[in-house]
Each structure stands twice: as C-alpha cells, then as structure tokens.
LUMKOL-373074 format. One record per residue: residue in three letters; x, y, z of N, C-alpha, C in turn; residue number from 1. Coordinates in pm, 1 decimal. Last residue first. Layout:
<rs>
 type      n.X      n.Y      n.Z     ca.X     ca.Y     ca.Z      c.X      c.Y      c.Z seq
  ALA        X        Y        Z        X        Y        Z        X        Y        Z NUM
...
</rs>
This chain:
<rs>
 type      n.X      n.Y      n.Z     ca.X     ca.Y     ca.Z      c.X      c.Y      c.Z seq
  UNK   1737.7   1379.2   3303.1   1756.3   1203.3   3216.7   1890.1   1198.1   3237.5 125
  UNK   1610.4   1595.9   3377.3   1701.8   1571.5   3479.7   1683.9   1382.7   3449.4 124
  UNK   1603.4   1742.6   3155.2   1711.0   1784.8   3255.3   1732.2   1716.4   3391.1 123
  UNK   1368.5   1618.3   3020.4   1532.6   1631.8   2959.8   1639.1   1646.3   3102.2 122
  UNK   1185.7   1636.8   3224.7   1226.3   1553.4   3182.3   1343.7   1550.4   3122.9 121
  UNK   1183.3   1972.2   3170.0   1221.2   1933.6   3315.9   1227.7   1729.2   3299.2 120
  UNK   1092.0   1978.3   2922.5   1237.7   2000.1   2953.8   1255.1   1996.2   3072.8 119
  UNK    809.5   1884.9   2893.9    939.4   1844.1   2838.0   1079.0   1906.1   2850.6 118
  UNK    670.9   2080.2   3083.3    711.0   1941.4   3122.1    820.9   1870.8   3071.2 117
  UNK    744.2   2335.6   2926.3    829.0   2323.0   3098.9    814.5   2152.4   3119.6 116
  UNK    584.6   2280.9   2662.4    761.0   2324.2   2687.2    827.2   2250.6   2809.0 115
  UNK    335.5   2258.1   2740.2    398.2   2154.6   2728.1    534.4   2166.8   2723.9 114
  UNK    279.9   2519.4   2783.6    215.7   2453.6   2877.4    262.5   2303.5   2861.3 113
  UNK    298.0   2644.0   2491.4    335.4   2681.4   2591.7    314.0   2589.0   2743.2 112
  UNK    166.2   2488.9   2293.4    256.0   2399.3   2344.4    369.1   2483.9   2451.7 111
  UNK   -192.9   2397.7   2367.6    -74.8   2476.2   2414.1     40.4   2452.4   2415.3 110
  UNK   -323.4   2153.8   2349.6   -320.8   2234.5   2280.6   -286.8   2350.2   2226.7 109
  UNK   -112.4   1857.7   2480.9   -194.4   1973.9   2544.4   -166.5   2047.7   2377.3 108
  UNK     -7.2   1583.1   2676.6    -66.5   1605.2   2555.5   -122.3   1791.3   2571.0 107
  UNK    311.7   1366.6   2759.6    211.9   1512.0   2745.3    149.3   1525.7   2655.0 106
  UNK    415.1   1105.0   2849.9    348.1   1172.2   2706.6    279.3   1248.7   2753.1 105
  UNK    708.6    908.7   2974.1    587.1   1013.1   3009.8    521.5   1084.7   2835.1 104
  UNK    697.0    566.7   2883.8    802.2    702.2   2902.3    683.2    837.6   2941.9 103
  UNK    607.3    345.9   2840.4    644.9    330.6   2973.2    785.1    468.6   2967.9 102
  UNK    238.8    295.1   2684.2    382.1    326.3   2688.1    497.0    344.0   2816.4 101
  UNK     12.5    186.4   2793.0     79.3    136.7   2683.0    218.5    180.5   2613.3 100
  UNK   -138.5    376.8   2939.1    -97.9    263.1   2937.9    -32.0    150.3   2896.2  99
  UNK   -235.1    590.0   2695.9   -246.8    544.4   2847.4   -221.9    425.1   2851.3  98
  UNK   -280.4    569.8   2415.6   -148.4    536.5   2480.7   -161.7    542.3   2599.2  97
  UNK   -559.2    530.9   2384.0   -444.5    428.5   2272.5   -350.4    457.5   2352.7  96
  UNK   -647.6    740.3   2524.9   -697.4    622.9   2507.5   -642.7    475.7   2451.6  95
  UNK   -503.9    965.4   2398.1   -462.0    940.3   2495.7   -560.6    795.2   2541.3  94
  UNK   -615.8    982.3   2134.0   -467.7    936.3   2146.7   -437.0    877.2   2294.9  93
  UNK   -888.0   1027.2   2144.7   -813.5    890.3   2048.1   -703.7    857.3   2131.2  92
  UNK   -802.5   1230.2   2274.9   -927.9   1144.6   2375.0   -867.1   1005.6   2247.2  91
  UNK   -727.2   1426.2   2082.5   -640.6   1410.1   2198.5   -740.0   1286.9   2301.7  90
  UNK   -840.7   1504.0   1853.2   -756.4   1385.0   1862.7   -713.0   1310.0   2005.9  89
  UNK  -1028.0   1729.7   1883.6  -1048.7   1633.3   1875.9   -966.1   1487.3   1798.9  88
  UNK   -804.1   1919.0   2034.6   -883.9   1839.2   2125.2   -956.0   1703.4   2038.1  87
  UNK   -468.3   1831.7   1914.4   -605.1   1933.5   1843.7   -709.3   1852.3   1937.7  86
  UNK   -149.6   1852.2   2034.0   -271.7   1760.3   1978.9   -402.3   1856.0   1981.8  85
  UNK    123.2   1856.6   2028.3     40.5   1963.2   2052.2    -81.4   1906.4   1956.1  84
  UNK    274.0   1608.4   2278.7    219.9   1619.9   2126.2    136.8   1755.1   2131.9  83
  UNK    590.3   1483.6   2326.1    498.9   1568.0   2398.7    436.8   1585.2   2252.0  82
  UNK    782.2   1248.4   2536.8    691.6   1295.5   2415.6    575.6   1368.8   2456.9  81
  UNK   1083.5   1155.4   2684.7    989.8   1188.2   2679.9    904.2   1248.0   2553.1  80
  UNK   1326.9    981.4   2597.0   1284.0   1050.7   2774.7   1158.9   1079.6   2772.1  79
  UNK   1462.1    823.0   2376.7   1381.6    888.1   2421.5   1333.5    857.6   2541.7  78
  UNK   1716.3    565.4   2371.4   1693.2    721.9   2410.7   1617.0    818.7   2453.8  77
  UNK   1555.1    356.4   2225.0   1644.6    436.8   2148.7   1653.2    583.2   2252.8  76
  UNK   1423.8    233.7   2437.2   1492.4    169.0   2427.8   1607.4    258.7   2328.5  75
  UNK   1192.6    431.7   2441.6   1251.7    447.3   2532.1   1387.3    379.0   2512.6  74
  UNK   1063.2    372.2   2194.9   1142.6    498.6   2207.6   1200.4    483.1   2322.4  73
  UNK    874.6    145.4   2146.0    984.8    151.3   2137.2   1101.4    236.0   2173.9  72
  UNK    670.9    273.7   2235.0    636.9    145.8   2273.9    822.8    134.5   2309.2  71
  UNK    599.9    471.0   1990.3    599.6    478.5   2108.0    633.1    404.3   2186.8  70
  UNK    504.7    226.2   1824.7    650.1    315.7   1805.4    718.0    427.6   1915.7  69
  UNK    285.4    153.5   1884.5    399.7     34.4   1879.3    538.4    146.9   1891.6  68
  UNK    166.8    370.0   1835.1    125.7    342.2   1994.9    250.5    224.3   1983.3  67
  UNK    163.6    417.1   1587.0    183.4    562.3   1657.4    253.2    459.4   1810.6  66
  UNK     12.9    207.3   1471.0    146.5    254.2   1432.3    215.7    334.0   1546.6  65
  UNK   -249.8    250.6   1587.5   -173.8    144.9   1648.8    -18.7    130.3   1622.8  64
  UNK   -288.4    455.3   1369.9   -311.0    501.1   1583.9   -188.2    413.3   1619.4  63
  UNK   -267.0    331.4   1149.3   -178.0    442.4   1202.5   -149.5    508.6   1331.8  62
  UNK   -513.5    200.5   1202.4   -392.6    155.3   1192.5   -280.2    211.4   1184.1  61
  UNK   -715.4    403.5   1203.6   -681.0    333.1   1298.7   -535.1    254.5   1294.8  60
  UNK   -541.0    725.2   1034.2   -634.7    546.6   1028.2   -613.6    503.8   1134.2  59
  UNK   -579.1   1045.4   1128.1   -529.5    890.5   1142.6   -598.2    790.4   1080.0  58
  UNK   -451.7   1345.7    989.7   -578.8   1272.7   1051.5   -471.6   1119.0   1050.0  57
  UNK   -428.6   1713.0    995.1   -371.2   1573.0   1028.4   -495.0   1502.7   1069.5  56
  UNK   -490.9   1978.1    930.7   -531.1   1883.7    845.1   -477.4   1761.6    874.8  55
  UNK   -398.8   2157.5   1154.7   -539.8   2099.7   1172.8   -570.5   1991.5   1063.6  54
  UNK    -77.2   1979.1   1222.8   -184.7   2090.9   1193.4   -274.7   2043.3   1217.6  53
  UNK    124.0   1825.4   1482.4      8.0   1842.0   1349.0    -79.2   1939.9   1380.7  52
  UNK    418.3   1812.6   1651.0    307.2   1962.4   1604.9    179.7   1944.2   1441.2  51
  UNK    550.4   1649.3   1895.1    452.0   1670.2   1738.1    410.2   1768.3   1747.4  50
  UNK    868.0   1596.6   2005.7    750.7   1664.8   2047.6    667.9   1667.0   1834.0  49
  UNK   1050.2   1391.4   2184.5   1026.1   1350.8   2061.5    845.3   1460.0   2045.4  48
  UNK   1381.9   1397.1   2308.0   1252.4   1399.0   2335.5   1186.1   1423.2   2223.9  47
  UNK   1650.6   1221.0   2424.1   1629.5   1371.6   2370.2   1421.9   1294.5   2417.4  46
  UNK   1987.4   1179.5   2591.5   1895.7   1169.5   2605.3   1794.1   1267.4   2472.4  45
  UNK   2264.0   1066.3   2343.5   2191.5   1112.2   2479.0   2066.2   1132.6   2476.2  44
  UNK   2347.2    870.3   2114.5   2398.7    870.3   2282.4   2347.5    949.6   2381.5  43
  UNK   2183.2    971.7   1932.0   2236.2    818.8   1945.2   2281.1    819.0   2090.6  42
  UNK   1903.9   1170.2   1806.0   2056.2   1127.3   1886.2   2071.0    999.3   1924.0  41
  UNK   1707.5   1159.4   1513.3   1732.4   1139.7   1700.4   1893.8   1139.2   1734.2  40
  UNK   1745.9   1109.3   1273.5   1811.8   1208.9   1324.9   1790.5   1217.4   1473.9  39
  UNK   1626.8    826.8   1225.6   1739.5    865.6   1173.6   1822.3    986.4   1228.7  38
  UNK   1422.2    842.7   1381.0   1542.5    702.5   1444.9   1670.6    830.2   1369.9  37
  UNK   1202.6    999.8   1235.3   1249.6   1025.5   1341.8   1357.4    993.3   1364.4  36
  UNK   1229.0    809.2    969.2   1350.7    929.0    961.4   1333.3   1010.0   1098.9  35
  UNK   1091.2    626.5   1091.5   1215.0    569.7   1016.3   1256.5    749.4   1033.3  34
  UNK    859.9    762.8   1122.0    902.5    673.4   1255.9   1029.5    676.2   1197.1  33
  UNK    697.9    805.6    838.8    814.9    931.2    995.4    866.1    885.7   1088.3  32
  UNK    698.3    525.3    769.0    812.2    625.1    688.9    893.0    767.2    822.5  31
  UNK    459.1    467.3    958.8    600.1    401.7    952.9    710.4    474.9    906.9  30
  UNK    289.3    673.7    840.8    359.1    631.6    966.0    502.7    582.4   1015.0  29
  UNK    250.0    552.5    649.8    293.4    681.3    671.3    342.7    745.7    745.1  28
  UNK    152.9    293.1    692.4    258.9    305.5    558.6    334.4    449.5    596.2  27
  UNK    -85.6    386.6    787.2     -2.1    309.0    885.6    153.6    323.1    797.6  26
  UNK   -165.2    696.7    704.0   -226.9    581.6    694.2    -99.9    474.1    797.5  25
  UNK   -247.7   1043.7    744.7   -175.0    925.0    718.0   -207.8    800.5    817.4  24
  UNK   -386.6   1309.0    618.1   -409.1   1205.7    631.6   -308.4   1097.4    616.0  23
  UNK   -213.1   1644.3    676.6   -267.9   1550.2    582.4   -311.5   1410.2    631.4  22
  UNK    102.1   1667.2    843.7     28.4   1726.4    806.8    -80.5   1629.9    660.9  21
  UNK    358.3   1672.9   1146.7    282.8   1641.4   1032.5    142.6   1670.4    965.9  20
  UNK    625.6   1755.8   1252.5    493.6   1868.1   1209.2    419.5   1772.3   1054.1  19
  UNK    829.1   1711.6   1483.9    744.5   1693.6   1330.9    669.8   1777.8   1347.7  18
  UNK   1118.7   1736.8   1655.7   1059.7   1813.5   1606.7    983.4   1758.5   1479.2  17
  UNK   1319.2   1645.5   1876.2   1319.4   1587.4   1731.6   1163.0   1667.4   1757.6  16
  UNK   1574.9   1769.3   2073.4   1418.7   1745.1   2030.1   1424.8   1728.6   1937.4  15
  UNK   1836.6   1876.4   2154.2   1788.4   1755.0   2202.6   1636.4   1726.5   2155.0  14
  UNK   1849.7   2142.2   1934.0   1904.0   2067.3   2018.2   1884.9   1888.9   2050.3  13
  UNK   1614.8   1994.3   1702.2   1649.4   2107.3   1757.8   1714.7   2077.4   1872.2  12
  UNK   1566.2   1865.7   1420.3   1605.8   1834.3   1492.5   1684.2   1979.6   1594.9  11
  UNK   1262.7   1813.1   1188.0   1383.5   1866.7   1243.0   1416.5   1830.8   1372.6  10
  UNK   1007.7   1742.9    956.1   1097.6   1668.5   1053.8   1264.0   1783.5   1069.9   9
  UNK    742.6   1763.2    791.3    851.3   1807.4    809.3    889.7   1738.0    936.9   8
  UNK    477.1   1573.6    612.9    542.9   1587.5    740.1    702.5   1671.8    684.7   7
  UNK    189.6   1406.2    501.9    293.4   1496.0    463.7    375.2   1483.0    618.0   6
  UNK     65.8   1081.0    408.1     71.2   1198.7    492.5    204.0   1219.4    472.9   5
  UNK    109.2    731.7    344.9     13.6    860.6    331.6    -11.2    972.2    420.0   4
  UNK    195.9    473.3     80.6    258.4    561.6    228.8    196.3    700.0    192.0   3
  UNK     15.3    231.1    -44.1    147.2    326.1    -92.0     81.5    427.8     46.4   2
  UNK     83.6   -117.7      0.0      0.0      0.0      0.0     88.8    125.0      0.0   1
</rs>
C-alpha cells in the first residue's frame, strides 16, 4: 500500500521536532518513525515533540502505528513525548497510549504549557 501523509521533521538541540500534516495511513507512519530514528541522537537523552496541523488525521492503523513506536522509544533514548494535539484527537490518542507506553506523554493544545514538562524531563535524564 502506498505511504500517506505529509510531514517536516527537524532536529532542535535535544528534540526531534514533526509537524505532520494531511491524512496518514499506517505506511505513513512508519516512513516518519524511520527518519524520526534517523536524526534522534544516538547517545543522549532527547525527546520527541509533534506539532500536526489541523489537516492531520489517522487510520486506525496508524493510531496502532503511533502506539507500537511509542512502545519503542525508550529503548532508542527517548525521555519523553509531547504532542500539541487538536482536542479532537487528543481522547483517540490518549486512550491508545495510556498505558501502553512506559516514558511520560504530554498532551496539550498549548505547546506553551507543554515546553516546561518536556524540559524538566530532559534535565534531569
């Protein structure tokens, strides 16, 4: 199946930085998971924050993408994830990952109000 949704990807100090955008499917998923790994840091700690627009959407199978890959991050480094999630995602997401991940995940529509959690995690990994 051919791979679905846009995305920029940077790397700011210790944060890996997306901003995805458009409907993606599990295929699409997978692809930002792969070039997250790629520019994450290898030896220290970092943190893995989203910024989808309002045109981001999921397949369910892209949820469960999201929630395996999550699953994994702690073992590559990641400390923590923070998503600036649009309210009507944030009850999907946090339903799919309560519980199911074993690193902290902030969610909030502010990402003033998500900054201080994710860097008081950085600072003291």
């Amino acid at each position: 199946m051919e791979s679905h949704g846009n995305y920029k990807i940077e790397l700011i100090e210790n944060k890996v930085h997306i901003y995805p955008s458009g409907g993606f499917n599990e295929q699409g998923v997978k692809q930002l998971n792969g070039e997250v790994l790629l520019i994450a840091p290898d030896e220290a700690p970092w943190a893995l924050v989203a910024h989808p627009d309002d045109s981001a959407g999921l397949t369910p199978e892209a949820v469960n993408e999201i929630v395996k890959f999550f699953q994994r991050l702690s073992s590559k480094n990641c400390v923590v994830i923070g998503i600036e999630v649009l309210p009507t995602w944030q009850g999907v997401l946090e339903n799919s990952i309560k519980g199911n991940v074993n690193i902290p995940v902030y969610m909030d529509v502010n990402m003033t109000k998500l900054s201080p959690l994710i860097n008081n995690i950085l600072d003291n990994a």
